[in-house]
C-alpha positions as CSV (number, residue, x, y, z in Angstrom):
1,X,0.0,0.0,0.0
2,X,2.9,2.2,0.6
3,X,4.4,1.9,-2.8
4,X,1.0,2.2,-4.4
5,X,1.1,5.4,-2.6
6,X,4.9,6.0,-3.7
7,X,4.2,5.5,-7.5
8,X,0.9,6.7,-7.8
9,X,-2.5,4.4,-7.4
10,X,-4.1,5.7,-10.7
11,X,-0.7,5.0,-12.7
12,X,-0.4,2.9,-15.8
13,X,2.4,0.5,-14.4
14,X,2.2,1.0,-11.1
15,X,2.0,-2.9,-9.6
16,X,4.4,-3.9,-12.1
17,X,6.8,-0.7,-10.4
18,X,5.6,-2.5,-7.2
19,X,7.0,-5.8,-8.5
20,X,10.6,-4.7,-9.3
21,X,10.6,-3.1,-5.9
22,X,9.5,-6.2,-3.9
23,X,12.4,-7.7,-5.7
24,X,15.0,-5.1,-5.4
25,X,14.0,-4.8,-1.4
26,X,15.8,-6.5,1.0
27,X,13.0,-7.0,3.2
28,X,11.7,-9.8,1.0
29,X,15.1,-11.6,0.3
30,X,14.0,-14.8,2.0
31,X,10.0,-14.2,1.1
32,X,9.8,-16.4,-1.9
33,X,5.5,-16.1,-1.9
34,X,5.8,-12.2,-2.3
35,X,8.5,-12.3,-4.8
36,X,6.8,-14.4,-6.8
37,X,3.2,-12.9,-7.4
38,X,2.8,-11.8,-10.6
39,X,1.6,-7.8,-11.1
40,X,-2.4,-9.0,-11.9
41,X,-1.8,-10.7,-8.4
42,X,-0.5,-7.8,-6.8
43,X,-3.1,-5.1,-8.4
44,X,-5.8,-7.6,-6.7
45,X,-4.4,-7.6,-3.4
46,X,-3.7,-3.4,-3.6
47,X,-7.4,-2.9,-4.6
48,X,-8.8,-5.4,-1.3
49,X,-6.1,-3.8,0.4
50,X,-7.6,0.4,-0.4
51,X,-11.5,-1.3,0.0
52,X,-11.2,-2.1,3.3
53,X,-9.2,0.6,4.4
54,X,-12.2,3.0,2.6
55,X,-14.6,0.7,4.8
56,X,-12.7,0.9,8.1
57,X,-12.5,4.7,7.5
58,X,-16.1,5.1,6.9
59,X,-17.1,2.7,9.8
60,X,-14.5,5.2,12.0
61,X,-16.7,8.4,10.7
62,X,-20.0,6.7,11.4
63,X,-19.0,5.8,14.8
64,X,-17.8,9.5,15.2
65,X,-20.9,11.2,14.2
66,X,-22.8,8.9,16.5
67,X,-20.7,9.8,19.6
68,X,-21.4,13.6,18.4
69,X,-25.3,13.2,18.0
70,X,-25.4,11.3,21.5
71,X,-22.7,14.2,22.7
72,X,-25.4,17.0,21.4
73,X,-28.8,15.0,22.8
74,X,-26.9,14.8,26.5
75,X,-25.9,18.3,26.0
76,X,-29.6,19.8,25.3
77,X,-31.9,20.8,27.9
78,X,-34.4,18.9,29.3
79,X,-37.0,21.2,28.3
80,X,-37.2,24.2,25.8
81,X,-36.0,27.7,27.2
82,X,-40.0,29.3,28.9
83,X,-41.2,26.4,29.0
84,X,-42.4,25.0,32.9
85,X,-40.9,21.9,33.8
86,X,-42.3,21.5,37.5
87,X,-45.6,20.8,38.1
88,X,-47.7,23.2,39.6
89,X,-48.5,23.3,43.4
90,X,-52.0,22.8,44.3
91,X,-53.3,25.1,46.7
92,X,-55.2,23.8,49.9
């Protein structure tokens, strides 16, 4: 996700730029799986990778907005401004 990032996600040859760099990187030297997935391979896995980031970032909003609205509704008075909201004493 970081070199889709690096080299642009709309880019033409961007998971086959993503390829030569697993290869040229050291932190795959002994990661024979990774090095050998083709670039259709790795332009699937990107675009699950970007989907569920989208979801967790839209789940992360929602769950925001909701802590605002209950935020707001705890924060509002119990009654409107004028109004009475004791009852009134009956007289004896």
């Amino acid at each position: 996700v970081v070199c889709l990032e690096k080299f642009g996600y709309g880019s033409d040859d961007v998971y086959e730029r993503i390829r030569e760099e697993i290869k040229r990187s050291s932190l795959f030297r002994f990661d024979w799986f990774i090095k050998s997935r083709t670039a259709v391979e790795l332009s699937r896995r990107c675009s699950t990778l970007v989907a569920l980031l989208q979801k967790e970032e839209a789940e992360e909003l929602e769950q925001q907005q909701e802590v605002r609205k209950r935020k707001a509704v705890a924060t509002e008075p119990a009654t409107a401004p004028g109004s009475r909201s004791h009852k009134k004493k009956k007289k004896t």
